[in-house]
N, CA, C, O and CB atoms as a CASP TS submission, in Angstrom:
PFRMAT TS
TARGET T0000
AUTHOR 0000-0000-0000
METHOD Language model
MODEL 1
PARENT N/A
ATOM      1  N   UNK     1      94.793  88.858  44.617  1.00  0.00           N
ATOM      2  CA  UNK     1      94.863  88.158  45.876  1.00  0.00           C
ATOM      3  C   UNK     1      94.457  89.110  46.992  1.00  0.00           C
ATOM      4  O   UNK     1      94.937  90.242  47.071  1.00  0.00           O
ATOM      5  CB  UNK     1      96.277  87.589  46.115  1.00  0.00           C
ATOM      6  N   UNK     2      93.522  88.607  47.894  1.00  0.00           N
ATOM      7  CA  UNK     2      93.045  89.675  48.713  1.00  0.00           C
ATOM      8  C   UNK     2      93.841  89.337  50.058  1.00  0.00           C
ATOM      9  O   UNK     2      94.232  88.294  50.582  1.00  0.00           O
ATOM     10  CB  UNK     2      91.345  89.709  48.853  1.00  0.00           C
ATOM     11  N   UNK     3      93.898  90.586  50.349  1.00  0.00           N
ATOM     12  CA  UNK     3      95.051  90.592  51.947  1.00  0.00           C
ATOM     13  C   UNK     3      94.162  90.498  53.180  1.00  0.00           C
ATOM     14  O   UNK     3      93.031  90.964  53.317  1.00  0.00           O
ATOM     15  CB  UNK     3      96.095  92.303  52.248  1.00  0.00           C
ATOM     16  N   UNK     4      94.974  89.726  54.148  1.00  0.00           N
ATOM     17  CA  UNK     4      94.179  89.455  55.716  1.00  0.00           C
ATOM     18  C   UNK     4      94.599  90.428  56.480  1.00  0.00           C
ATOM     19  O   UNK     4      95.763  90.795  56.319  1.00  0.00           O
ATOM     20  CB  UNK     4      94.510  88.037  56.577  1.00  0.00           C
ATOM     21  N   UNK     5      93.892  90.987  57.344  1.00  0.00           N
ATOM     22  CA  UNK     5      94.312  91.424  58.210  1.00  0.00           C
ATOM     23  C   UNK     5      93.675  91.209  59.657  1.00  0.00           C
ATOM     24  O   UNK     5      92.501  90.865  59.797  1.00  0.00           O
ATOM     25  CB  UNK     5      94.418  92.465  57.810  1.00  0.00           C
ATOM     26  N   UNK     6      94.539  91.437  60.711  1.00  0.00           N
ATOM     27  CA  UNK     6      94.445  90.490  62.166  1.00  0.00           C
ATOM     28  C   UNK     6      94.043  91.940  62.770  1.00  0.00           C
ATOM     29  O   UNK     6      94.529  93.053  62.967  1.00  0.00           O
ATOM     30  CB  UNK     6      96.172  89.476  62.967  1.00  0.00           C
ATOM     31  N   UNK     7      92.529  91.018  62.977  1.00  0.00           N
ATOM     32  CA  UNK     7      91.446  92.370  63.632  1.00  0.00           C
ATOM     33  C   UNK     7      92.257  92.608  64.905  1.00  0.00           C
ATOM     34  O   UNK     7      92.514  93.811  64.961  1.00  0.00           O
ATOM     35  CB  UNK     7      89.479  91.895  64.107  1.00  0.00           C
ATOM     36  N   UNK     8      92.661  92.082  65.737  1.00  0.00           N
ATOM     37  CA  UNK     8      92.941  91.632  66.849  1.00  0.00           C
ATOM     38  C   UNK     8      94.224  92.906  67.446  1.00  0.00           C
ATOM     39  O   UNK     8      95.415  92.672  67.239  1.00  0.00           O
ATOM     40  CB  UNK     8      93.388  89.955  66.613  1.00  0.00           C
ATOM     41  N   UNK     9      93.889  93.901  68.005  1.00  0.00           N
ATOM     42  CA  UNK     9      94.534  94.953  68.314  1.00  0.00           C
ATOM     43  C   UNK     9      95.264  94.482  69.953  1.00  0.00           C
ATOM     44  O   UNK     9      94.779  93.833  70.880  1.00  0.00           O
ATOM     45  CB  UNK     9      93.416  96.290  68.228  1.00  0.00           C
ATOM     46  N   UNK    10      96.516  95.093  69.795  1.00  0.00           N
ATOM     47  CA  UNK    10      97.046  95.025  71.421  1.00  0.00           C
ATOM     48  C   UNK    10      96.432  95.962  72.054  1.00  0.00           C
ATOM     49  O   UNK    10      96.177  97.093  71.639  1.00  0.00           O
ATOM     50  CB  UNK    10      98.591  95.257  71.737  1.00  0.00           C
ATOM     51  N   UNK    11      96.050  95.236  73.647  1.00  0.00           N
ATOM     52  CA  UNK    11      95.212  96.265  74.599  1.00  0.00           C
ATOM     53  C   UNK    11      95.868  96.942  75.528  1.00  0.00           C
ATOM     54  O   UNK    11      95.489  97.938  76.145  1.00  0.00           O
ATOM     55  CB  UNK    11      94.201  95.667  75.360  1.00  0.00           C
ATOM     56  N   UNK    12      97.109  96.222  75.621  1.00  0.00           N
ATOM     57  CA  UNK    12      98.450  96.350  76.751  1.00  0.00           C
ATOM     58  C   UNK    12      99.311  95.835  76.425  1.00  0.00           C
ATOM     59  O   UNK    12      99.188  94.612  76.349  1.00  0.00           O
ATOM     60  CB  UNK    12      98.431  95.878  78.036  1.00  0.00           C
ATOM     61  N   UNK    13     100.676  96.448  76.042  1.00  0.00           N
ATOM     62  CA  UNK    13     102.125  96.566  75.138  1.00  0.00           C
ATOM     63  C   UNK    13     102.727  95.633  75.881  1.00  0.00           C
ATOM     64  O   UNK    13     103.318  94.617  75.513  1.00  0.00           O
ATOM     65  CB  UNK    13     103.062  98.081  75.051  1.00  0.00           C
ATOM     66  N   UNK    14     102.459  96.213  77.372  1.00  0.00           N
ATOM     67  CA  UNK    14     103.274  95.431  78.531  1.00  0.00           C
ATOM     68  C   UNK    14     102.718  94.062  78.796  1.00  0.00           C
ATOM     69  O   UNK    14     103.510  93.185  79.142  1.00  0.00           O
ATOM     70  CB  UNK    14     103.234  96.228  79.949  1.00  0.00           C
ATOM     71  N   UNK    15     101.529  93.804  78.680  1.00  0.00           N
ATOM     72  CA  UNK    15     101.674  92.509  79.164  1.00  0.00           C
ATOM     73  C   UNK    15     101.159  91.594  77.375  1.00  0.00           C
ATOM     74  O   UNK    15     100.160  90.876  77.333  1.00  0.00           O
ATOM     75  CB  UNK    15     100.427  92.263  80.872  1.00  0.00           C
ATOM     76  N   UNK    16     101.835  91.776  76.418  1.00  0.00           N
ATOM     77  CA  UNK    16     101.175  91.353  75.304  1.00  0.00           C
ATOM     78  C   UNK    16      99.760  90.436  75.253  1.00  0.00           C
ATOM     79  O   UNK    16      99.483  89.395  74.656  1.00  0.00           O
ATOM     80  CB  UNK    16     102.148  90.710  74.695  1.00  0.00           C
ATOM     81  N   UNK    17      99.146  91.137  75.979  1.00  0.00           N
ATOM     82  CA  UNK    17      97.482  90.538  75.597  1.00  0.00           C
ATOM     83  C   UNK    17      96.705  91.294  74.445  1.00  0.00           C
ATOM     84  O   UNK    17      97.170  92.230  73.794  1.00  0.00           O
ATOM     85  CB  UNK    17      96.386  90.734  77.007  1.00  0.00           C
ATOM     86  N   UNK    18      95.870  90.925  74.347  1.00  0.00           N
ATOM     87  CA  UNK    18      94.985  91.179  73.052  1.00  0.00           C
ATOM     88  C   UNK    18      93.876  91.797  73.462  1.00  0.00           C
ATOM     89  O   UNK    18      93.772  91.691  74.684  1.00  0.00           O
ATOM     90  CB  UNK    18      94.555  89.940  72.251  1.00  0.00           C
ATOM     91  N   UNK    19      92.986  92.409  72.966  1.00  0.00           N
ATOM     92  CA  UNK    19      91.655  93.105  73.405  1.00  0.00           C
ATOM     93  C   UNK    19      90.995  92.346  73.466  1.00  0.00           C
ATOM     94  O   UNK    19      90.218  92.576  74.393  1.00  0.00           O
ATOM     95  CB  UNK    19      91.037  94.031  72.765  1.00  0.00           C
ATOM     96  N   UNK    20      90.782  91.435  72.981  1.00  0.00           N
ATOM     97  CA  UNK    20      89.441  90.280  73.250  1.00  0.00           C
ATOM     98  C   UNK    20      90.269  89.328  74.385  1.00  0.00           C
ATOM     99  O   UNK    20      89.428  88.699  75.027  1.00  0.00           O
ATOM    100  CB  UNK    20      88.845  89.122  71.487  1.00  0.00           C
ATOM    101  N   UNK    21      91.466  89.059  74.779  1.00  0.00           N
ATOM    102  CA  UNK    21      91.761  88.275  75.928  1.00  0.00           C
ATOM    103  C   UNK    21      91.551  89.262  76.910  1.00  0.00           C
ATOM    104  O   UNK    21      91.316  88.789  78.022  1.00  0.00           O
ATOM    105  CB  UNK    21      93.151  87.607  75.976  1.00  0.00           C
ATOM    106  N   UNK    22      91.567  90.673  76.824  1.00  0.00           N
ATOM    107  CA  UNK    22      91.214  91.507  78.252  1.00  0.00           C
ATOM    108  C   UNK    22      89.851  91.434  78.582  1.00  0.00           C
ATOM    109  O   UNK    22      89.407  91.028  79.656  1.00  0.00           O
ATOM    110  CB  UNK    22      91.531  93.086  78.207  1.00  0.00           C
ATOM    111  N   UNK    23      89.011  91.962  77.341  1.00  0.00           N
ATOM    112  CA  UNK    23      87.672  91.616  77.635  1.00  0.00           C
ATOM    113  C   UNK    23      86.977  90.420  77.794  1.00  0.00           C
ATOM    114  O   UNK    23      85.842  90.359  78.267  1.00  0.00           O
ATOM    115  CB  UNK    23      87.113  92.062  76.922  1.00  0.00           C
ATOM    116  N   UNK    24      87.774  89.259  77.325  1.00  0.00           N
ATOM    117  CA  UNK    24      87.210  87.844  78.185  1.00  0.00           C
ATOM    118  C   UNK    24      87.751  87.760  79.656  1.00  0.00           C
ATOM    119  O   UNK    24      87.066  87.032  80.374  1.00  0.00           O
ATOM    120  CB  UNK    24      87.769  86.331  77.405  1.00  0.00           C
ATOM    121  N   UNK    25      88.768  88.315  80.223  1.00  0.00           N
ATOM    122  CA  UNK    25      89.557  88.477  81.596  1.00  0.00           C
ATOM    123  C   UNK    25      87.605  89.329  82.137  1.00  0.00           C
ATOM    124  O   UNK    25      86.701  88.602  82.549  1.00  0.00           O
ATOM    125  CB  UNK    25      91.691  89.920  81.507  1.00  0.00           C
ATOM    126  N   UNK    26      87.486  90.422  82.020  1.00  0.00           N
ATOM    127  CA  UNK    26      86.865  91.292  82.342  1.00  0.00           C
ATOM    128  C   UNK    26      85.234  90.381  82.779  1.00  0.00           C
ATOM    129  O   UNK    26      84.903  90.031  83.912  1.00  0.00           O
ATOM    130  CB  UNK    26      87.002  92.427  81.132  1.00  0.00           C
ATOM    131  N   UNK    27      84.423  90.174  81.453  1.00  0.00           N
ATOM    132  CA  UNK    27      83.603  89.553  81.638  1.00  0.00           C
ATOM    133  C   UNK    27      83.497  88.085  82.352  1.00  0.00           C
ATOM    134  O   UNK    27      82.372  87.636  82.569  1.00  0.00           O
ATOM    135  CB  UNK    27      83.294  89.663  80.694  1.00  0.00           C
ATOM    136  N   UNK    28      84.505  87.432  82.672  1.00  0.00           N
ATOM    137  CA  UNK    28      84.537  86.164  83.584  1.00  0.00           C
ATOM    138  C   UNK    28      84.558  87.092  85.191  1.00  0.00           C
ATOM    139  O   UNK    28      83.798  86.897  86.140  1.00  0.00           O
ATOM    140  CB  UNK    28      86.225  84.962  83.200  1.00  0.00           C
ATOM    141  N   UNK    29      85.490  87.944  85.113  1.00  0.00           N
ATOM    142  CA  UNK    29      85.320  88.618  86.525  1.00  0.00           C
ATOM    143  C   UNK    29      84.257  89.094  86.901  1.00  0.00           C
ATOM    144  O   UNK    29      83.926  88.811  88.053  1.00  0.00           O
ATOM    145  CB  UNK    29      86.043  89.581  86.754  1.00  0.00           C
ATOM    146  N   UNK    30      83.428  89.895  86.164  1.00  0.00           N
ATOM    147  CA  UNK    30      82.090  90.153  86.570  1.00  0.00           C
ATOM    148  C   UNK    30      81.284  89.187  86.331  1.00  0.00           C
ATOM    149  O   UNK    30      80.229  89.296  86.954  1.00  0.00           O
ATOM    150  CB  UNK    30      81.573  91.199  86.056  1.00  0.00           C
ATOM    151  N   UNK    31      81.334  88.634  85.929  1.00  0.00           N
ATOM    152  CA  UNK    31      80.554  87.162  85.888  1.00  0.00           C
ATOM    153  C   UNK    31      80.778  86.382  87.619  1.00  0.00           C
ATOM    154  O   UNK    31      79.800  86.039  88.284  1.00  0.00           O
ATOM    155  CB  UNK    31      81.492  85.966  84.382  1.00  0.00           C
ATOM    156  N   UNK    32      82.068  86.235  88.060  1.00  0.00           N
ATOM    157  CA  UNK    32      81.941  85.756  89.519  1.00  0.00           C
ATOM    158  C   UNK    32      81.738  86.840  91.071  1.00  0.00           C
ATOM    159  O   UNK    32      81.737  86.486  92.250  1.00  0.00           O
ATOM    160  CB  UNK    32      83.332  84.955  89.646  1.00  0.00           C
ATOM    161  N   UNK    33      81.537  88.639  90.294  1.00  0.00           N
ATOM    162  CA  UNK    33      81.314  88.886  91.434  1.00  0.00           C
ATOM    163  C   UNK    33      79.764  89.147  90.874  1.00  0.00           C
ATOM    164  O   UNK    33      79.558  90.120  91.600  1.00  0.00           O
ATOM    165  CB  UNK    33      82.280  89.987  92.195  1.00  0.00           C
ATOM    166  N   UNK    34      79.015  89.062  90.424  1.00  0.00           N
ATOM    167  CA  UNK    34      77.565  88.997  90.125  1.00  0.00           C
ATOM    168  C   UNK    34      76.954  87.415  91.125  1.00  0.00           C
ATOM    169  O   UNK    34      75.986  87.374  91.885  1.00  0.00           O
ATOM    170  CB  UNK    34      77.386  88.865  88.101  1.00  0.00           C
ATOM    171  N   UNK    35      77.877  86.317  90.782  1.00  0.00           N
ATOM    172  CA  UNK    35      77.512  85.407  91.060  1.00  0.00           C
ATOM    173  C   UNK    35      77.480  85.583  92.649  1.00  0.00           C
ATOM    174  O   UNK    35      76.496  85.203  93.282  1.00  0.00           O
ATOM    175  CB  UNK    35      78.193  84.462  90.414  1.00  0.00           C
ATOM    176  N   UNK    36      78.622  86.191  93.297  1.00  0.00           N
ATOM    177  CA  UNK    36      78.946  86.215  94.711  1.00  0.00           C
ATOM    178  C   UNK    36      77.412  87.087  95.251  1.00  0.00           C
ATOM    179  O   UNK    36      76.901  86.907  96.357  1.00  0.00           O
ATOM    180  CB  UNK    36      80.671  87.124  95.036  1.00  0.00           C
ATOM    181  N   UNK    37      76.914  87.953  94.277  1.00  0.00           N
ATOM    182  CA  UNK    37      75.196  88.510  94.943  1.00  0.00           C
ATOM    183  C   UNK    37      74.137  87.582  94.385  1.00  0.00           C
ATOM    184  O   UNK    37      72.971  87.943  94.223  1.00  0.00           O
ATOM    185  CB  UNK    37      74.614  90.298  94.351  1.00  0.00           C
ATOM    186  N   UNK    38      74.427  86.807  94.200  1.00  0.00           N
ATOM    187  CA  UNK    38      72.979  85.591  93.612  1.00  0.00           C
ATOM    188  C   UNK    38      72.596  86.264  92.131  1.00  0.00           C
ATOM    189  O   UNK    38      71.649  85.938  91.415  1.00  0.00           O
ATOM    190  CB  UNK    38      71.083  85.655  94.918  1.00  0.00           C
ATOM    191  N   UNK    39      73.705  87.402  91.846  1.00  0.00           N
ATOM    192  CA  UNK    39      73.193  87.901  90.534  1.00  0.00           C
ATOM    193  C   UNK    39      71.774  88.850  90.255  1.00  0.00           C
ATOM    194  O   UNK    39      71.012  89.122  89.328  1.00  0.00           O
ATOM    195  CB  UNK    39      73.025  86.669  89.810  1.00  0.00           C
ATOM    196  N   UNK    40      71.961  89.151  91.682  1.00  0.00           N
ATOM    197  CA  UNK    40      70.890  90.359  91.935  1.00  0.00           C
ATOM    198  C   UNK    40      70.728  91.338  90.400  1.00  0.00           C
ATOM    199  O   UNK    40      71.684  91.659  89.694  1.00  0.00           O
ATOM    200  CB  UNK    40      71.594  91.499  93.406  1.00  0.00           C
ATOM    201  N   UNK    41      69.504  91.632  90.177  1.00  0.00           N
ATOM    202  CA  UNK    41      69.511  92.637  89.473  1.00  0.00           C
ATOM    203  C   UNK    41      69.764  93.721  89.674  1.00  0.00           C
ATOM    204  O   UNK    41      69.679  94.039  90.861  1.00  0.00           O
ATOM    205  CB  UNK    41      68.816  92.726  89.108  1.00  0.00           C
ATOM    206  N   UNK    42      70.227  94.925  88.598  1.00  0.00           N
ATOM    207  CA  UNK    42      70.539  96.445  88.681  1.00  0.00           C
ATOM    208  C   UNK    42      72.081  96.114  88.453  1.00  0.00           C
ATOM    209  O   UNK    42      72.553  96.786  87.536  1.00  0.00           O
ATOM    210  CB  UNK    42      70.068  97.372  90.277  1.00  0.00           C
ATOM    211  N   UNK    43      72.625  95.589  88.820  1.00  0.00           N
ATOM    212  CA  UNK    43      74.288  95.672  89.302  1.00  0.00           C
ATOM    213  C   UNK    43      75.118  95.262  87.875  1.00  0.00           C
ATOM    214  O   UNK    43      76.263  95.710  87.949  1.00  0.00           O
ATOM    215  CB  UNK    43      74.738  94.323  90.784  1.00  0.00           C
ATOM    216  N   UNK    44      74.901  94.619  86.733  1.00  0.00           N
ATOM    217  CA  UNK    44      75.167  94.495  85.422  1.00  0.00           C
ATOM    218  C   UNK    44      76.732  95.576  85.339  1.00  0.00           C
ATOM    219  O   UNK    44      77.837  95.095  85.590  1.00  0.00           O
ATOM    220  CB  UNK    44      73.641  95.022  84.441  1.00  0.00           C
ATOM    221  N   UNK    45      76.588  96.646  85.056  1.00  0.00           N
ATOM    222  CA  UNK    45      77.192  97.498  84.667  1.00  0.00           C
ATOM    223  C   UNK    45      78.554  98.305  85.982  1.00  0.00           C
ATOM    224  O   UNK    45      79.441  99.082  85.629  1.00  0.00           O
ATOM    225  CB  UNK    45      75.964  98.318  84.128  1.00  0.00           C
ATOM    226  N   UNK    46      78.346  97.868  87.299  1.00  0.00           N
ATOM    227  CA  UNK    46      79.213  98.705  88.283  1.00  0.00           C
ATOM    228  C   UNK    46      80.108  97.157  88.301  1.00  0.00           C
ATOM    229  O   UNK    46      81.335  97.182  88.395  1.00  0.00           O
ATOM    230  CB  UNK    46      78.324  99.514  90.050  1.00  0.00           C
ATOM    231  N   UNK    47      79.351  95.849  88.201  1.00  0.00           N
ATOM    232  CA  UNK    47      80.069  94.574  88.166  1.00  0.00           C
ATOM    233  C   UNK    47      81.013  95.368  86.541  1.00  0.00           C
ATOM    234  O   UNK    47      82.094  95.951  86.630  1.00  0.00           O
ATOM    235  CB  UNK    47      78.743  92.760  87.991  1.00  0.00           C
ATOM    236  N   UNK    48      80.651  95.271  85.923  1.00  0.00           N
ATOM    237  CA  UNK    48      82.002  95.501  84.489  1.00  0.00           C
ATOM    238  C   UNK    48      82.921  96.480  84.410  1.00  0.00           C
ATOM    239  O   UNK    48      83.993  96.433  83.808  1.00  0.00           O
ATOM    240  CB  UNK    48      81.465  95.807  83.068  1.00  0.00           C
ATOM    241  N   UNK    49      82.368  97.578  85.181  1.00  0.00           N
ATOM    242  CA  UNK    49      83.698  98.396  86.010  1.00  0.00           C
ATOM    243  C   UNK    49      84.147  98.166  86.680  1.00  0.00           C
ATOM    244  O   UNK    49      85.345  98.411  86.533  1.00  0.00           O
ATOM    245  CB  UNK    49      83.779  99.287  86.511  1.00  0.00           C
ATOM    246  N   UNK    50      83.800  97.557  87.931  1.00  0.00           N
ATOM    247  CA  UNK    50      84.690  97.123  88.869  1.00  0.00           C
ATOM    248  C   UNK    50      85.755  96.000  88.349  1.00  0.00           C
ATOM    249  O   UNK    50      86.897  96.156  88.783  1.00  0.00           O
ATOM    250  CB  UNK    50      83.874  96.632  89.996  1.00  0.00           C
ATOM    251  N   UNK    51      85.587  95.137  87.671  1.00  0.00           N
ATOM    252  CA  UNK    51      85.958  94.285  87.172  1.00  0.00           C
ATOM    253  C   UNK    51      87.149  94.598  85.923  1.00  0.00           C
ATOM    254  O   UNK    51      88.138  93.898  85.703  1.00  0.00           O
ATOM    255  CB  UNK    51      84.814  93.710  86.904  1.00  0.00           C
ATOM    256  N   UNK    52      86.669  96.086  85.053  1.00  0.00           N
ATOM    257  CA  UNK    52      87.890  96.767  84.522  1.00  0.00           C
ATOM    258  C   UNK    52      88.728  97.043  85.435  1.00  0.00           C
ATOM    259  O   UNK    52      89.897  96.726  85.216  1.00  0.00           O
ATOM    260  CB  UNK    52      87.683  97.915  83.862  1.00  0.00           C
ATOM    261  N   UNK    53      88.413  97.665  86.637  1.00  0.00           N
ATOM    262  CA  UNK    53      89.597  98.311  87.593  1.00  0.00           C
ATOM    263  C   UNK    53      90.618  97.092  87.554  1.00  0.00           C
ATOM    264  O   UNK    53      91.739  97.005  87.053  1.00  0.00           O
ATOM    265  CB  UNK    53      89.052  98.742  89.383  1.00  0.00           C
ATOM    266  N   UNK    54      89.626  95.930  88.452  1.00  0.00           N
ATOM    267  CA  UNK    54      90.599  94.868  89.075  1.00  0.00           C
ATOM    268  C   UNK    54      91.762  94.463  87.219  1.00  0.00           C
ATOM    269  O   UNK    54      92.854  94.841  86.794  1.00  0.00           O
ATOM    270  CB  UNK    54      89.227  93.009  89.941  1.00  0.00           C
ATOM    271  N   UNK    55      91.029  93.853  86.885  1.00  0.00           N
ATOM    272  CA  UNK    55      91.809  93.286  85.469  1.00  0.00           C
ATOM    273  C   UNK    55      92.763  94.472  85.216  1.00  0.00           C
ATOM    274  O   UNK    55      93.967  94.256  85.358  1.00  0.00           O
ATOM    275  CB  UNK    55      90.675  92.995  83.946  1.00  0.00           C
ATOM    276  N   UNK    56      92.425  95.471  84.925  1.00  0.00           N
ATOM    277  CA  UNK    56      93.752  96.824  84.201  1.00  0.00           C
ATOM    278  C   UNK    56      95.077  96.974  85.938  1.00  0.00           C
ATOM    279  O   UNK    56      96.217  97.437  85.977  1.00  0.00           O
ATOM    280  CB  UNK    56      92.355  99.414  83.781  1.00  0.00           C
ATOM    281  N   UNK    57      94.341  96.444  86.920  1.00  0.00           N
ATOM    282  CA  UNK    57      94.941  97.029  87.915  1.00  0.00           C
ATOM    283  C   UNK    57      96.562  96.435  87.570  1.00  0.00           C
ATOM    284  O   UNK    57      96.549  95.374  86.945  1.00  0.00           O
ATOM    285  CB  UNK    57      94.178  96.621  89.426  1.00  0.00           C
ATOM    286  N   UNK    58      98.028  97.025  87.921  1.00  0.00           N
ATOM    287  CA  UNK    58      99.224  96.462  87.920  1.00  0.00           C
ATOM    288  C   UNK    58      99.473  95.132  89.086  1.00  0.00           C
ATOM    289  O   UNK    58      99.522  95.163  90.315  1.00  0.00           O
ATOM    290  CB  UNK    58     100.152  97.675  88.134  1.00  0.00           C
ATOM    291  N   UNK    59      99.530  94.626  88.654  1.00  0.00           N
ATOM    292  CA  UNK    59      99.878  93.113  89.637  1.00  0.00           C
ATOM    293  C   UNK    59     100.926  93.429  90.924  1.00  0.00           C
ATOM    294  O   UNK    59     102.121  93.644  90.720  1.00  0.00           O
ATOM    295  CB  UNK    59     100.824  91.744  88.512  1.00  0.00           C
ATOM    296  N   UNK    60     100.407  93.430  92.103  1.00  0.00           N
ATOM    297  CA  UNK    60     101.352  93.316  93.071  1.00  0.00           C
ATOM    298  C   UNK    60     101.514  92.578  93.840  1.00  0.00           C
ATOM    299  O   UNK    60     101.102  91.465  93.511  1.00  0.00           O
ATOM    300  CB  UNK    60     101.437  93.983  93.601  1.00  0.00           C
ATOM    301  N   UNK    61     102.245  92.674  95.450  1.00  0.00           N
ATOM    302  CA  UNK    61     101.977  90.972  95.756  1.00  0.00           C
ATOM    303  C   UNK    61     101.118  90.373  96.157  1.00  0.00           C
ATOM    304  O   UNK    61     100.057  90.972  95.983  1.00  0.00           O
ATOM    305  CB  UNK    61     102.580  90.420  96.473  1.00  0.00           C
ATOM    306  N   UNK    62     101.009  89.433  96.638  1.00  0.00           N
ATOM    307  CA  UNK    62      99.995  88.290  96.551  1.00  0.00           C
ATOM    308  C   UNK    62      99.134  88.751  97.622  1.00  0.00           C
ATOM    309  O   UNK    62      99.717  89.091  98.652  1.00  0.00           O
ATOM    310  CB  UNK    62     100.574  86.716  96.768  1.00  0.00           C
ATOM    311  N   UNK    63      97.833  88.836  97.598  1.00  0.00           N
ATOM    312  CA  UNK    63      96.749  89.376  98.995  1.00  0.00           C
ATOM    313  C   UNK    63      97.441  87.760 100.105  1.00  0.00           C
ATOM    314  O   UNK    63      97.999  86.671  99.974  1.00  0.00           O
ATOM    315  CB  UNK    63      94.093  89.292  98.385  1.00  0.00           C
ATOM    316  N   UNK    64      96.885  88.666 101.110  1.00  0.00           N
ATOM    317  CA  UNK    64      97.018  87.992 102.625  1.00  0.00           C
ATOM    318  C   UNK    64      95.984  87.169 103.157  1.00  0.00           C
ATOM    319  O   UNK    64      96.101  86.679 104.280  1.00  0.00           O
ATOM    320  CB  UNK    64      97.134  89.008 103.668  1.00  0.00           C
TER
END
């Protein structure tokens, strides 16, 4: 009998998400600030960092 195993690694203990729910968090975010420049080219890659910052950032209160 062959054994399963759940590819699916925790990305953050604290907030029990999964690595593929962070990196779908991640890529929808750079996906709407790309959109906010008409999706200018060059910017691909500072959009998916910036977009790590915001997503990994600790939740505080609500912007003004």
């Amino acid at each position: 009998m062959k054994r399963t195993v759940d590819r699916k690694m925790s990305a953050s203990s604290t907030h029990g998400e999964t690595r593929s729910d962070r990196e779908t968090c991640i890529a929808v975010t750079a996906y709407y600030m790309a959109e906010k420049r008409n999706f200018a080219f060059g910017h691909a890659l500072n959009d998916w960092l910036a977009a790590e910052i915001r997503v990994d950032a600790p939740a505080g209160p609500p912007a003004r």
